[in-house]
KOLBA-40921 format. One record per atom (N, C-alpha, C): residue in three letters; z, y, x. Coordinates in pm, whole numbers, plus 50000, padded with zeros to 5 digits. Layout:
BEGIN
ALAZYX...
END
This chain:
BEGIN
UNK513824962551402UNK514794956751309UNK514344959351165UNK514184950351101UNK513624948550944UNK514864952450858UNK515074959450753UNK516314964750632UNK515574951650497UNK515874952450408UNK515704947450274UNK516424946750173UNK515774953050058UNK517154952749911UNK516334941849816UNK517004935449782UNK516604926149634UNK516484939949554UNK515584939549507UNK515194950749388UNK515064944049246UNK514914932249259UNK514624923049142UNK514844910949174UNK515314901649099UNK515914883949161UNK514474881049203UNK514394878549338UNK513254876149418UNK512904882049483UNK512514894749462UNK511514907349484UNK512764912149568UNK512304913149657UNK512384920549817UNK511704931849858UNK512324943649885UNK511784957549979UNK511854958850071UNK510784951650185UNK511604955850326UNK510894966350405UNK511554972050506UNK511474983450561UNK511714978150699UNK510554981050767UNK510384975450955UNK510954987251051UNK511084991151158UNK511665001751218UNK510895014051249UNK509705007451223UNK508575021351176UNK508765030151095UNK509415023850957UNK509695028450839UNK508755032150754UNK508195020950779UNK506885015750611UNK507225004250595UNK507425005550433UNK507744993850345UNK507144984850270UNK507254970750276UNK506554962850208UNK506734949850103UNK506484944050048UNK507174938149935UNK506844923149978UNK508024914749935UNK507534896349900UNK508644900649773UNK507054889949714UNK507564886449579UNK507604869949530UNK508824866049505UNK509184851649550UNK508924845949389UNK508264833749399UNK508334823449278UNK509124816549297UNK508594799749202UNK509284785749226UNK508974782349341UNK507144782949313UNK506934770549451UNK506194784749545UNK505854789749535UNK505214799649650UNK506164813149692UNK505484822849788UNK505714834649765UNK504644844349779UNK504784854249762UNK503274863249814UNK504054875249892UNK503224880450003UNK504054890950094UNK502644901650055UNK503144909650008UNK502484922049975UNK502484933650119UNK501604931050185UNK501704940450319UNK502084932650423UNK502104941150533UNK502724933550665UNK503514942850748UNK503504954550763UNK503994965950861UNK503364969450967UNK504274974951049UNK503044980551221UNK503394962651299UNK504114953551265UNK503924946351333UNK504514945951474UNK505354953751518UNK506104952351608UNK506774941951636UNK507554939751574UNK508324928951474UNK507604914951441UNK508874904551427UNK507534889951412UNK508234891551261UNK506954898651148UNK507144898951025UNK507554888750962UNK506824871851000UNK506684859250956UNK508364852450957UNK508274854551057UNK510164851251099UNK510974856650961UNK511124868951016UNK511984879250889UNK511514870650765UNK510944868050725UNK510374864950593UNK511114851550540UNK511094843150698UNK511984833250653UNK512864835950629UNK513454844950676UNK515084845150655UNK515594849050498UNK514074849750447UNK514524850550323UNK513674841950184UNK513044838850231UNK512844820750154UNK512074811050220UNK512324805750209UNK511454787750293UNK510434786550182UNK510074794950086UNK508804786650037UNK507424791650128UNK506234784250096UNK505324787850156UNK505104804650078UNK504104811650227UNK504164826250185UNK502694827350183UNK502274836050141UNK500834842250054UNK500554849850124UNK499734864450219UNK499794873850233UNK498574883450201UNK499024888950106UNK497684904650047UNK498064917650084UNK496994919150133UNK496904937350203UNK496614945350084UNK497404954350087UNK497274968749963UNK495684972149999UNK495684976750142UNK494684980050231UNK494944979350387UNK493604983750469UNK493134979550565UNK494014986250704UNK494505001750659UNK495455008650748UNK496185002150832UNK496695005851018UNK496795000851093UNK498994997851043UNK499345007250962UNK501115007050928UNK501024996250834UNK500124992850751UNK500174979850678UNK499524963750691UNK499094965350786UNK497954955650873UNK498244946350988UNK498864958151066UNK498874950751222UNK500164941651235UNK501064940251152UNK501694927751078UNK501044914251048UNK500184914351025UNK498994901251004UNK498774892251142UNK499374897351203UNK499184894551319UNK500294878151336UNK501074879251249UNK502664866651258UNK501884858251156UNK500814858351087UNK500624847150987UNK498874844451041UNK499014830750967UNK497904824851037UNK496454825750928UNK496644835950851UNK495844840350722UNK496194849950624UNK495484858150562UNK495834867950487UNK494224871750404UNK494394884550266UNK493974884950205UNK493874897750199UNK492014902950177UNK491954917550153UNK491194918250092UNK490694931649996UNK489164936549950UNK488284937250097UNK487414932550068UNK486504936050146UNK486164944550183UNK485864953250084UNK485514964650125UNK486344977550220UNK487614969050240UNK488424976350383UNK488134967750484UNK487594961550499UNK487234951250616UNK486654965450754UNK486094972550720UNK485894982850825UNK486674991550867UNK487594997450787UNK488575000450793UNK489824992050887UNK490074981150807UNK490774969450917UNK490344967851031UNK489224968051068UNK488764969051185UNK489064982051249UNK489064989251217UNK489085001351340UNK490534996751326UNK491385000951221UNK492725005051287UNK493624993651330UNK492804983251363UNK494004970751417UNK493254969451577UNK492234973851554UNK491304973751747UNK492704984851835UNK492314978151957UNK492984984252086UNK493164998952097UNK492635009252033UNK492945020652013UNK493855027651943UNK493715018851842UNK494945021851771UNK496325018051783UNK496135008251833UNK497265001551868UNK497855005551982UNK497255016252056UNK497685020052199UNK498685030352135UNK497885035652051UNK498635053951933UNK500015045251865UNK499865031751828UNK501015028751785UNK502155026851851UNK501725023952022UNK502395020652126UNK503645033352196UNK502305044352126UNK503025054352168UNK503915059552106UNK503695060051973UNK504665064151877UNK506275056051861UNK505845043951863UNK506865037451893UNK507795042451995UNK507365041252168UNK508165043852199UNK508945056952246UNK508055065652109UNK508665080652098UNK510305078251993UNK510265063251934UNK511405062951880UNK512615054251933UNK511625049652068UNK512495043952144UNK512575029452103UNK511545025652059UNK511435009251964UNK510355004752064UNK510514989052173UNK510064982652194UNK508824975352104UNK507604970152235UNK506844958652184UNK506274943852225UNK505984938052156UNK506114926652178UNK504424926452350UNK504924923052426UNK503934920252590UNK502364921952520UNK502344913652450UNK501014911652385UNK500594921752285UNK501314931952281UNK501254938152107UNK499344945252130UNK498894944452263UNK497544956052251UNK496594941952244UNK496994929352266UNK495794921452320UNK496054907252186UNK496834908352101UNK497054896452018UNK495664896551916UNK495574883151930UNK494134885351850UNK494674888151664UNK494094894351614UNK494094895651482UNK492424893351387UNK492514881551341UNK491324876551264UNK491084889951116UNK489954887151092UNK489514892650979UNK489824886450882UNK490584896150766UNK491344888250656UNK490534880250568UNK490934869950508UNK489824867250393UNK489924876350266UNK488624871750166UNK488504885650103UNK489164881449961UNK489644888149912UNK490384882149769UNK489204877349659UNK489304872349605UNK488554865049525UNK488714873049337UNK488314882849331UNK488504882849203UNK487424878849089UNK488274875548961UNK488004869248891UNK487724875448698UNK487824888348729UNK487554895948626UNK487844908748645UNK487404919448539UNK487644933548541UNK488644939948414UNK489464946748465UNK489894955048430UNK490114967848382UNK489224972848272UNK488764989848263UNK488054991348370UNK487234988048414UNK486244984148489UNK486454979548675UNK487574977948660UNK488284975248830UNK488614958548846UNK487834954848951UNK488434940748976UNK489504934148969UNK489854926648916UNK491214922248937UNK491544902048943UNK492594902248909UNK492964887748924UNK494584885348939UNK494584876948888UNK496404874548846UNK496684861548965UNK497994865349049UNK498664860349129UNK499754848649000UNK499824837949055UNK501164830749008UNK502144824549083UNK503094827849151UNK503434819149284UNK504404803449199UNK504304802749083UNK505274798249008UNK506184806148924UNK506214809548813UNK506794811348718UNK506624830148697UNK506354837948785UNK505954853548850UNK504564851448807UNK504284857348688UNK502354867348692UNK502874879648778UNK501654879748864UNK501064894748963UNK500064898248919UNK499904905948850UNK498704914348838UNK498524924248983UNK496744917048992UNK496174924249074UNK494934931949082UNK495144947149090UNK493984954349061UNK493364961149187UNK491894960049171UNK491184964149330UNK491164984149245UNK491744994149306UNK491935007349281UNK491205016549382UNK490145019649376UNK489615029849487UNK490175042249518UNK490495047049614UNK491255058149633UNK491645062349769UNK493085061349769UNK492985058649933UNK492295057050036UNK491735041250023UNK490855036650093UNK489735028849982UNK488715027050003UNK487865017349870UNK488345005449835UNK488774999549923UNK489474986549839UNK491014984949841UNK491514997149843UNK493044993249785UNK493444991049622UNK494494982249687UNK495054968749609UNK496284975949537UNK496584976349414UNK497864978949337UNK498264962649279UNK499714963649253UNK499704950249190UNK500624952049084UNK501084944348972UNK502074949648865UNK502924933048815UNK503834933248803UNK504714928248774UNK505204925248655UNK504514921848511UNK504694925048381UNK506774923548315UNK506914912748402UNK508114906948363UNK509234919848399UNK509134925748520UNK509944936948557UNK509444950548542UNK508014951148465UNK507604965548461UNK507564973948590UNK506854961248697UNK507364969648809UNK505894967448907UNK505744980448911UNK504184985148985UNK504604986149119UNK503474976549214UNK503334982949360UNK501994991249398UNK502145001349445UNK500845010649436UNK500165006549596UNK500765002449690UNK500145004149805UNK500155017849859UNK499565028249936UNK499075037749959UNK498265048549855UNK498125035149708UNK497575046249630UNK497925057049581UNK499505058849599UNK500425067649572UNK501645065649608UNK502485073749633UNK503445080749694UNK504045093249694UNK505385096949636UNK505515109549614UNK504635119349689UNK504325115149862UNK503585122549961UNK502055115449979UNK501255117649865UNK499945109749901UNK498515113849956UNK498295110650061UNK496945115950187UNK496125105350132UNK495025118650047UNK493905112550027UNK492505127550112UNK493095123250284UNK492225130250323UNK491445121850482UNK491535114450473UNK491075098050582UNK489475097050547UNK488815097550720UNK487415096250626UNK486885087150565UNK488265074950542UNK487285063650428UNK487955065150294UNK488655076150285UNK489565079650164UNK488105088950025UNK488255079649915UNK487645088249810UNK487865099849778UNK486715110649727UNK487325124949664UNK488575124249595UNK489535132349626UNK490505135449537UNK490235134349353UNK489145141349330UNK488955138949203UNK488225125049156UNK487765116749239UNK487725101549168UNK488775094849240UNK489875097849292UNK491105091449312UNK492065092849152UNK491645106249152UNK492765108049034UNK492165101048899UNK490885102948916UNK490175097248779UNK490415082648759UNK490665072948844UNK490635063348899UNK492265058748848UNK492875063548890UNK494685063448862UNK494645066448726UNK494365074648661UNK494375081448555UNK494175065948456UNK492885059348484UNK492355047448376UNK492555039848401UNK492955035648540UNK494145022148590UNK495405021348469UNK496075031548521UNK497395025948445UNK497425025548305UNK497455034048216UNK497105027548053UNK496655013648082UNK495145009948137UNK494584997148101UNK495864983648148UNK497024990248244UNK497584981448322UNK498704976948212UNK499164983948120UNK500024982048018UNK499654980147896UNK498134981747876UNK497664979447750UNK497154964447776UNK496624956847882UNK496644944447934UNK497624933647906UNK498634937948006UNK500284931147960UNK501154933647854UNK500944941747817UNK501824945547698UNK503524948747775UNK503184956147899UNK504554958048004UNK504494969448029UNK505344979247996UNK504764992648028UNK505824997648149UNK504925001548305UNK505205007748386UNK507065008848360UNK507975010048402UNK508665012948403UNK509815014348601UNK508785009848654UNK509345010948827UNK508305005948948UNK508355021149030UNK507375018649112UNK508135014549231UNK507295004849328UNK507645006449476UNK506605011649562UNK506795018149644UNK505205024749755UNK505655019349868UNK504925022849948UNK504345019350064UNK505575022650157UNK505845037950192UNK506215048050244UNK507855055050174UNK508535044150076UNK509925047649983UNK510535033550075UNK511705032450076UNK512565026150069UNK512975022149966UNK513045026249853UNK513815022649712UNK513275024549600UNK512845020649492UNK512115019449375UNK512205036449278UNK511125038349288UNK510855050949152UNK510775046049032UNK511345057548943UNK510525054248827UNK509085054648762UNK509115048748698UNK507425050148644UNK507575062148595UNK507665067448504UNK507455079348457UNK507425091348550UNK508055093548659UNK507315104148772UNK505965098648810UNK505515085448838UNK504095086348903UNK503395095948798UNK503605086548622UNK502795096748536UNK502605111348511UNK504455114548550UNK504035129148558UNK503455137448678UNK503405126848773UNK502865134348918UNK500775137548899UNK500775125248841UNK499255125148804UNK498965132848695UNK499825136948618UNK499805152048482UNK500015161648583UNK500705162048696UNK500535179248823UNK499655183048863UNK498865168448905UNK497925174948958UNK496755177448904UNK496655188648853UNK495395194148758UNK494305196948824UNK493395200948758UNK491975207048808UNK492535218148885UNK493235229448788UNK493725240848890UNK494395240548970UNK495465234648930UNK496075233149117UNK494895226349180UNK493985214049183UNK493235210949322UNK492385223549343UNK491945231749263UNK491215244649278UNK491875255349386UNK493105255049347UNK493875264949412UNK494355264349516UNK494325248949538UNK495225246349689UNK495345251049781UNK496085255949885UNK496225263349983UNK495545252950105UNK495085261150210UNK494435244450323UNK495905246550374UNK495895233050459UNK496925225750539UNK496405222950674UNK497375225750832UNK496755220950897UNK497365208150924UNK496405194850940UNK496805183450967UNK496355177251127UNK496055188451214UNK495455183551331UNK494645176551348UNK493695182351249UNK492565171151233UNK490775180551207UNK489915176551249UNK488895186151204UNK488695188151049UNK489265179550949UNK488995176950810UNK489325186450732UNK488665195950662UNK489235207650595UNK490245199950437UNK491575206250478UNK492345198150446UNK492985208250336UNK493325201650226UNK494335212750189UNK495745203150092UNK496285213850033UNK497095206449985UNK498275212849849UNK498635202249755UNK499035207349660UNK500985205149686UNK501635210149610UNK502925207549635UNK503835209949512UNK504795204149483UNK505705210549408UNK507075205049454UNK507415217849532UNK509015216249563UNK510125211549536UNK509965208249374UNK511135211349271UNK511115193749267UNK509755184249327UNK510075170249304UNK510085167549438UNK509855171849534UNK509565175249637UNK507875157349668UNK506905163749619UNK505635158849580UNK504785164149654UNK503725157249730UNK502845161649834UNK501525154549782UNK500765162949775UNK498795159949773UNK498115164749908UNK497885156650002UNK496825161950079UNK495555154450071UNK494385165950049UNK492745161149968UNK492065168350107UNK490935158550119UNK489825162450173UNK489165172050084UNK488815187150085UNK488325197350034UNK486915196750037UNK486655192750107UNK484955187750088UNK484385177350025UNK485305167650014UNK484305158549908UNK484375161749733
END
């Protein structure tokens, strides 16, 4: 069962029963669906139910909670450079781990959910740089999307910005709780370096300054000014200091925290 709040006249948050969230952002004549979910769910449907224009669809990134949704539309849009990424986590293995999890919450799937074919997305087309990051502006009608290719997460995740509402979607690039410890995930310190020269350039561009985030992994819109101060937390010394974390994983993991926002860093310690 899909939730959704108008967050903005158009702009939709929806939340699948997985509970990862993803955005359509509606024009005149188009729309664009920012993500897809685990796909349990016929995403495409839901979507109608909330505009009849034709829909767009761009992947933040390649991850199997934002991906295997792609599966209800007959085309979609990624960096390329998650194309390997997309591949592992939408293949039959993963999807078995999704099978399971699911029905640890007691949420059905669709007969086909291990065997539906899912094509390789096409690759976004950008058309200039940004403080040195690819980008390219969405228009579905009367809505500029700014879209920036952000390495981090994964190498080709996608942020997008909203000048008219001051309103940033980060993808996976952040999140009060953000795992940058995946082995196609960049060092922590050119994630942050990376975020750090994104956003200035993203408001010195538009002349729109940040003022509301949506992630991946929220239900309901942040403000801009915590991402900035989350990326002022995490310093050299705290990543120095971090305590490890175990994540059930061989990856020497560690991790930063501050209680008081209740804010999570988990970094691969080795790269």
């Amino acid at each position: 069962m899909f939730t959704s709040q108008e967050v903005f006249p158009g702009i939709f948050h929806i939340t699948d029963a997985m509970g990862v969230s993803f955005t359509l952002l509606t024009g005149s004549e188009r729309a664009l669906l920012i993500d897809t979910g685990y796909g349990l769910e016929d995403v495409a449907a839901y979507v109608r139910t909330l505009t009849s224009l034709p829909v767009d669809v761009l992947l933040t990134h390649g991850h199997h909670d934002h991906a295997l949704g792609t599966r209800w539309f007959p085309s979609v849009q990624m960096s390329t450079e998650d194309l390997p990424v997309f591949r592992l986590r939408t293949a039959a293995a993963q999807r078995a781990r999704v099978l399971e999890q699911a029905a640890a919450k007691g949420l059905c799937a669709p007969d086909d959910f291990l065997t539906a074919p899912i094509p390789d997305p096409d690759p976004v087309i950008w058309d200039r740089t940004l403080a040195g990051f690819p980008c390219r502006v969405f228009n579905p009608g009367g809505l500029e999307v700014l879209a920036v290719q952000v390495p981090g997460h994964t190498p080709g995740s996608i942020m997008l910005f909203v000048p008219e509402y001051g309103l940033l979607l980060t993808g996976d690039d952040w999140n009060p709780c953000t795992w940058m410890w995946f082995p196609e995930s960049l060092s922590v310190v050119t994630w942050r370096k990376n975020m750090r020269a994104v956003l200035p350039a993203i408001e010195k561009e538009t002349g729109a300054g940040i003022s509301h985030v949506l992630c991946s992994h929220q239900p309901a819109p942040r403000k801009g000014a915590e991402l900035r101060e989350y990326m002022d937390y995490m310093s050299d010394e705290r990543l120095d200091s971090a305590p490890s974390v175990d994540m059930n994983s061989p990856v020497r993991t560690r991790q930063v925290t501050c209680p008081a926002r209740d804010w999570v860093l988990v970094f691969d310690a080795a790269k």
